[in-house]
N, C-alpha and C positions, 0 to 999 in steps of 0.2 A: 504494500500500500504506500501510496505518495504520504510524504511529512502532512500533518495535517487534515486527514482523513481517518476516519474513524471505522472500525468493523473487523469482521472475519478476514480470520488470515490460515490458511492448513500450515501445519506444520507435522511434519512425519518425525515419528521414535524412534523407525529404524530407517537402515539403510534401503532394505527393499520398498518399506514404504515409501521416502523418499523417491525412489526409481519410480514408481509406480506412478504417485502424483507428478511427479517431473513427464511422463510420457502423458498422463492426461492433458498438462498442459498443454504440454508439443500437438497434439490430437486434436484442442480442442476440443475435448470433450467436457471439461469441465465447466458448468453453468455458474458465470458469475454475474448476482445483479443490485444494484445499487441505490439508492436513494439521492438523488440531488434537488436543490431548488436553485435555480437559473432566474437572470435578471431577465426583466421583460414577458411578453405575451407568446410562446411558442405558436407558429400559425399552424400546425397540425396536432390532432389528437397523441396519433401515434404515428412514428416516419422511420427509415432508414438512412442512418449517415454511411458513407462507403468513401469518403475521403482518403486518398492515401495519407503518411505522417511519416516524416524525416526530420530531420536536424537541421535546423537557419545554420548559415552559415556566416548570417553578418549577426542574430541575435543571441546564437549559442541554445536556443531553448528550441524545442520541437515546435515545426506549424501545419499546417494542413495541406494537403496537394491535390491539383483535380488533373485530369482528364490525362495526358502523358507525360506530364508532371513526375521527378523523379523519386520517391519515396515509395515505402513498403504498406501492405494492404492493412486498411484495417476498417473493423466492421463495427458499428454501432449501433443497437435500437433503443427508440424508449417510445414508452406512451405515458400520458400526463394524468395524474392522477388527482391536481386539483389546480386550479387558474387563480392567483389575487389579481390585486389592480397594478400592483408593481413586478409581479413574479409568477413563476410555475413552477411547481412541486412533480417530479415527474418519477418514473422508476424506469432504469437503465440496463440495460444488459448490453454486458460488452464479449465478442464474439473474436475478439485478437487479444491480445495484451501487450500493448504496444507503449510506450512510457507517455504517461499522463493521458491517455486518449480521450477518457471521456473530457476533459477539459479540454485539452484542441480541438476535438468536434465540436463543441457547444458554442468555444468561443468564434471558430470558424464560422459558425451559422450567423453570429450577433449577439447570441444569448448565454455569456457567461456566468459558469458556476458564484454565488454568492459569495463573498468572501475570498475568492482567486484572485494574490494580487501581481503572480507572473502572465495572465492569461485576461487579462480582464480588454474590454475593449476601449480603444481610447476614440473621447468626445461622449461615452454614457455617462448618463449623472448617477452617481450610486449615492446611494442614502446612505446615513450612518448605522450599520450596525454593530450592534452589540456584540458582536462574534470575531475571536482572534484565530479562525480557521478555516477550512473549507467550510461548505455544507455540501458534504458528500458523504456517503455512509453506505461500509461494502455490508449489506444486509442481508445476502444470500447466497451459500455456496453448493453447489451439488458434486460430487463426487463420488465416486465408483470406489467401494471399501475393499480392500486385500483378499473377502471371501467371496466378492464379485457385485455384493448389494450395491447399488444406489441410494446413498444418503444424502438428504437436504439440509443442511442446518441454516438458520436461521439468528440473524439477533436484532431487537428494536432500536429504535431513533436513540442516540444521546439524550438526556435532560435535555442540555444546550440548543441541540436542534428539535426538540420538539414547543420549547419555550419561543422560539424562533416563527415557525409554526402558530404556535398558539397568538402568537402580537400580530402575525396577519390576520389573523383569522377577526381579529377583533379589531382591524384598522388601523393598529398602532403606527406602521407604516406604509398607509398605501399610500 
């Protein structure tokens, strides 16, 4: 997980387990998906980002790539789970894992993660919040267990970000 981000993270005991999840990633097989709130009004429910993502070379930080543009594939979805007047609550699943993605996608589109202050878009007015972090949150992992099960684990919002949350919900900042 990026500095700043909060959630599930696998960590193996052994060595085979290790192997194991190291090849799920490779596979992509592993289901990982996320909680973010992004500035602004997403104009679809649910979409597909498929942006490529490489390394600036004049910025040093990763950015987004279209069409034969040179960078490595990566895959994004979300659908939105709740619209304010200043933001969207959405839930993300990312299908690469490619460094920071879901941040370069979001901010590529216009709509960055709350609280991103490598990634944020320059000329948007952001409000003051309250929060010295993302709002992103790895909230669900699925993973194929050593005896072959499929497990999901799960874990909820931070205090932090659901307090966040809750002050939209009531206007505080729209």
């Amino acid at each position: 997980l990026d500095k700043d981000v909060s959630g599930l993270m696998a960590i193996a005991k052994t060595r085979a387990a290790f192997d194991a999840l190291k090849r799920q990633f490779q596979d992509r097989t592993v289901v990982k998906e996320y909680l973010a709130l992004v500035y602004g009004a997403l104009p679809k429910d649910t979409d597909t980002i498929t942006l490529k993502i490489a390394r600036s070379k004049v910025k040093g930080r990763m950015v987004a790539r279209t069409g034969a543009q040179e960078g490595r594939d990566a895959l994004t979805t979300y659908d939105v789970l709740k619209r304010y007047a200043t933001a969207t609550y959405v839930r993300v699943k990312i299908f690469t894992g490619r460094t920071h993605q879901i941040r370069v996608h979001f901010q590529a589109l216009g709509y960055p993660i709350v609280g991103d202050k490598l990634y944020k878009v320059r000329g948007m007015k952001f409000r003051e919040m309250p929060l010295d972090r993302l709002f992103l949150h790895s909230h669900k992992l699925t993973i194929k267990l050593m005896d072959g099960r499929k497990k999901s684990f799960t874990v909820p919002l931070p205090d932090e970000l659901e307090e966040i949350l809750g002050k939209l919900k009531r206007g505080y900042m729209a």
